[in-house]
N, C-alpha and C positions, 0 to 999 in steps of 0.2 A: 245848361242845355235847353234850347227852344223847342219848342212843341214842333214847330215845322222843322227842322234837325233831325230830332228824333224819329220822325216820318221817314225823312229821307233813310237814315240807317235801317227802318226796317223795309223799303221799300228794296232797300241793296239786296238785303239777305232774302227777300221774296224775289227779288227779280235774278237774284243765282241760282235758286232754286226750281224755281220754273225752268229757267235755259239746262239746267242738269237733266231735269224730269223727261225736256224734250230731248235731252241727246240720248239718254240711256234707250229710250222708247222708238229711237228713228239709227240704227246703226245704218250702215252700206251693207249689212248682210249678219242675220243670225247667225251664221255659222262659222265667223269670224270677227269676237266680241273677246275684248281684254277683260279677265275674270273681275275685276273689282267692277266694270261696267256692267255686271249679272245680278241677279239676284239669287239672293242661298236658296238650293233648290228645297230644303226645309229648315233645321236646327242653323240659327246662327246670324252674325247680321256683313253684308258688306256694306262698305259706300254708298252705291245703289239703294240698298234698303234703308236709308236715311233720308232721301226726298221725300217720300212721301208723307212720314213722322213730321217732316221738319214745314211743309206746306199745312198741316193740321196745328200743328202747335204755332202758326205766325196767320191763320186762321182766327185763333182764340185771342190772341195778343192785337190785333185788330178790332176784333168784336170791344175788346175792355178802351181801346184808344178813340176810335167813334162814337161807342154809346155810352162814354163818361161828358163828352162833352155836347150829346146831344140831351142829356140826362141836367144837365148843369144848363142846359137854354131854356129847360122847363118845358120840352115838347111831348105832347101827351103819349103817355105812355101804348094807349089805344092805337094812334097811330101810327107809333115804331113795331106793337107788334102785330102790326096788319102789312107795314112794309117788310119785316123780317119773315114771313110766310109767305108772300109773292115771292122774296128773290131767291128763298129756298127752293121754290115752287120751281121757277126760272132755269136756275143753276141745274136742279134735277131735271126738266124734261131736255134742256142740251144735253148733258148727258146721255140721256135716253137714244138723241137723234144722233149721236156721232154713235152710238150701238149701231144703230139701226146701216147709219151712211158705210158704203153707197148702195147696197142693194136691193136695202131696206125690207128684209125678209122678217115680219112680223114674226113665222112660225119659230125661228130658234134665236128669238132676241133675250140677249145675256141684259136682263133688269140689273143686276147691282154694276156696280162700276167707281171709278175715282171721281168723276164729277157726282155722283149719286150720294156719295160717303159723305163728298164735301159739303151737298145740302144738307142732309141729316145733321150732320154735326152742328155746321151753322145755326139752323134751325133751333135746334136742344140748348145750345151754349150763349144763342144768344137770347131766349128766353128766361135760363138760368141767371145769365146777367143783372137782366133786369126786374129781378124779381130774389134775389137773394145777395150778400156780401162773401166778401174774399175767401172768411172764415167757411161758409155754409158751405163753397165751393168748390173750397178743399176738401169737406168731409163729405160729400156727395162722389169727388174724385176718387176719394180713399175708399168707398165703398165699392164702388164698382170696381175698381182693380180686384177688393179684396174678394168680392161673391162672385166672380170673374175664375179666378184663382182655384176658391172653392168646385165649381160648379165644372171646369174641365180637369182637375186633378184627385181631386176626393170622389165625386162621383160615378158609379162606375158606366161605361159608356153602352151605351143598348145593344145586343147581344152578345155583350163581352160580361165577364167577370169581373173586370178591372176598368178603372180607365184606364183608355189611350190614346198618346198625343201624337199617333201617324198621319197621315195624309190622307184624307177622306175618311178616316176612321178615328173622332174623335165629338166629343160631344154639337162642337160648333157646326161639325157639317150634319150630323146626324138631326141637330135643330133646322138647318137651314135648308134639309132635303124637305121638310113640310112647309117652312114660312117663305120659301125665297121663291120672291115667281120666276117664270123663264128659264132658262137654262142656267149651267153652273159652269164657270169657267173652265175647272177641270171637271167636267162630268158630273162627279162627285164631293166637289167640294169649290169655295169659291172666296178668293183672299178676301172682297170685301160684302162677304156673305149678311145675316141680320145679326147675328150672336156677337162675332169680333167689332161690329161697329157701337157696340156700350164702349168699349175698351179704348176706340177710338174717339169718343165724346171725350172721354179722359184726359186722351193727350190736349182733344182743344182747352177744356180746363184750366191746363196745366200751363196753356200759351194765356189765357185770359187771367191767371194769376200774374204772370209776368208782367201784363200790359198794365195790370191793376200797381204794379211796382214804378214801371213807367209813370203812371199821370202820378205818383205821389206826389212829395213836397221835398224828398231826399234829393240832395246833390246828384251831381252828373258821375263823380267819383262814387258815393254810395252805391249808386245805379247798378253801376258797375261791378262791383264788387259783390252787391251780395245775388245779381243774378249769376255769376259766374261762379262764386262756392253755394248758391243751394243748384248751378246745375250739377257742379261736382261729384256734389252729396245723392243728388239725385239716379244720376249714373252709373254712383257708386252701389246703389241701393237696387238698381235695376240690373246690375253683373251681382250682386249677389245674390237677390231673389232669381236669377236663372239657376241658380245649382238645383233649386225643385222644378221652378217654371221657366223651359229654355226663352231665349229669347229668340223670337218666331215671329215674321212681320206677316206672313199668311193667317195665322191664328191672332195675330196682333195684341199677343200674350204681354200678363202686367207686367212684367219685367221690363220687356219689347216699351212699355210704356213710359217706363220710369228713366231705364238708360236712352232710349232716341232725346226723350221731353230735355233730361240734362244736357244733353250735348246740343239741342237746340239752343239751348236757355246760353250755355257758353259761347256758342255761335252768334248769338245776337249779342251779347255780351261784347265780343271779340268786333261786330261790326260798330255798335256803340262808340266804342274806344279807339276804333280806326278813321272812323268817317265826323265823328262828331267832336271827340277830345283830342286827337291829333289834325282832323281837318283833309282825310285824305278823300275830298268829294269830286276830286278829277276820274280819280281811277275807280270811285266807286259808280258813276255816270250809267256805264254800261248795263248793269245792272240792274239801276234807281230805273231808266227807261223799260226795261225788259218788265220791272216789278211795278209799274204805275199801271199796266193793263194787263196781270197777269195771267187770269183766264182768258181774257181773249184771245190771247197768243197761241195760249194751249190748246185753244178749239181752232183756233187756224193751222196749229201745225197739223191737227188731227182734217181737218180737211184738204190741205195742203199734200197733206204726204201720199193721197191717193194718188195724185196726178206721176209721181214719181215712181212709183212700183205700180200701179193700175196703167198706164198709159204705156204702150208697145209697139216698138219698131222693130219690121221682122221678125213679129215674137218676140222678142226683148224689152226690157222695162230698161226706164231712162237709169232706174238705179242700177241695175245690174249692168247697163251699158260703161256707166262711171268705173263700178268695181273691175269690170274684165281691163278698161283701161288702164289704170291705176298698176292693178297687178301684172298687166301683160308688159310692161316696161319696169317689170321688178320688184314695185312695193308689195310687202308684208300685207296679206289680204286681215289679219285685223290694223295695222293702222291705216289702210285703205278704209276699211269697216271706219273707222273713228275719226277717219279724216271727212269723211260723207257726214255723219253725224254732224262733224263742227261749221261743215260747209250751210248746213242746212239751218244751225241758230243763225248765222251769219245772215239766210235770207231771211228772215224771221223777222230779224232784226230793223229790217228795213219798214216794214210797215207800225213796225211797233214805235220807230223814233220818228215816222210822220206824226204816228198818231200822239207823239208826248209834244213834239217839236208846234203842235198844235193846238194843244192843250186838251186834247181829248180823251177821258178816260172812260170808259165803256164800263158800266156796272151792271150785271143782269140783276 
């Protein structure tokens, strides 16, 4: 298995992931959305709630695939970690400004967010990298699940008796009602608030142990294999720590950690084995382009999709103009919902294979 191969298979499994993130995120109408396209409105996980685990954990598995081989050219380590603090830097203030887009209301801008997480992370994971080994990396992971664990379930939560793991009423929001600037997504609590994102540094870990598997010296078969029974293991191990700590992508509980990280780690596993040992790099194409500029796409859908629901004809938005179509000659208003969704990667996808068909890969 060649190091450019290997790219490619995770470029697939990044570039499904992102087109997922954008569909779940862009239906033809909230109020007609197939339940797996949902997220659990607390305890529990669907489909949906596995994008974003799974863009965190192929996060880390990037950081270990880059900065081994930048690490191996002898490039001073001063100046990677002055370059990994700008594109942190980067990553978060986009974020910030698709908060902000389009009205740009300073007074009730929601600070934390999914590009906000994702610089954090980055940031943390890839200083860890470069500055400690596999082993330390794992017991750094293992720590934080574990004082994670302690800190929302043993503890009891501030004006209560007990802890408790409800919704806005649990240790993570009650820390995050003082450290989280701006607003909170649900008022009082916020999925990717300051407390749950230790727990999310985790899962990147978890994806930089992986990648630390990748650059070894093991076979393609090895590869294979032992990323797909320690994701197993690891899954197994995150549905059993849920019988005390449910698994919960809002609190982004250690459980939440272990089971998503497994099924990540078999997931790339699974694309390893398809795109790289059986050779299936036709049908995995769609994908590898979508995955070669992965946030860019995602800040364009997020710009993009104003024009679609913000933009009115006779009071109507171009989206709802689609749905009332759709539905008025018949179709089921959620696979109308899901058909708009699909239609929308579909444009997406056009500037995204100029920009691969060009060689341009956009890294903030």
């Amino acid at each position: 298995m060649k190091e450019n191969e290997r790219l490619i298979s995770l470029d697939a499994f990044r570039g499904f992931t992102i087109a997922s993130m954008i569909m779940v995120n862009n239906p033809g109408s909230w109020s007609h959305v197939y339940a797996p396209l949902l997220h659990r409105p607390w305890n529990g996980i669907t489909p949906t709630d596995l994008i974003f685990p799974f863009f965190i954990f192929i996060v880390g598995v990037s950081i270990a695939l880059a900065y081994s081989k930048r690490m191996e050219a002898g490039l001073p380590k001063k100046e990677m970690f002055s370059k990994i603090f700008w594109r942190s830097v980067k990553i978060f203030a986009v974020g910030i400004f698709l908060a902000l887009y389009p009205k740009f209301d300073f007074e009730h801008l929601r600070v934390a967010g999914v590009l906000q997480r994702i610089a954090l992370v980055f940031l943390v994971c890839a200083i860890l990298f470069l500055t400690t080994g596999w082993k330390k990396q794992a017991v750094v992971a293992g720590v934080i699940l574990v004082l994670y664990w302690i800190v929302m379930v043993f503890i009891p939560t501030p004006g209560y008796d007990r802890p408790v793991l409800d919704p806005g009423v649990n240790m993570a929001a009650w820390i995050d009602s003082y450290l989280l600037p701006g607003r909170m997504w649900q008022k009082t609590w916020d999925p990717e608030g300051v407390l749950s994102t230790f727990p999310a540094i985790a899962s990147g870990i978890t994806g930089m142990l992986a990648g630390t598997l990748l650059v070894s010296t093991k076979s393609a078969e090895q590869k294979i294999i032992w990323l797909f029974t320690a994701g197993f293991l690891s899954s197994t191990a995150g549905v059993v720590w849920s019988w005390n700590f449910p698994l919960n992508k809002a609190l982004w509980t250690s459980s939440f950690v272990l089971a998503t990280s497994g099924l990540a780690a078999m997931t790339l596993a699974a694309s390893l084995f398809l795109v790289d040992f059986l050779g299936f790099k036709k049908f995995a194409k769609p994908w590898v382009i979508f995955g070669s500029n992965a946030i860019s796409v995602y800040v364009l859908a997020g710009l993009v999709g104003y024009f679609f629901y913000g933009t009115h004809f006779n009071g109507v938005s171009i989206k709802t103009m689609f749905m009332n179509l759709l539905t008025g000659i018949g179709a089921a208003p959620k696979f109308s919902s899901l058909l708009y969704a699909l239609l929308y990667i579909g444009l997406l996808f056009i500037p995204a294979w100029l920009l691969y068909r060009k060689k341009i890969f956009i890294k903030l």
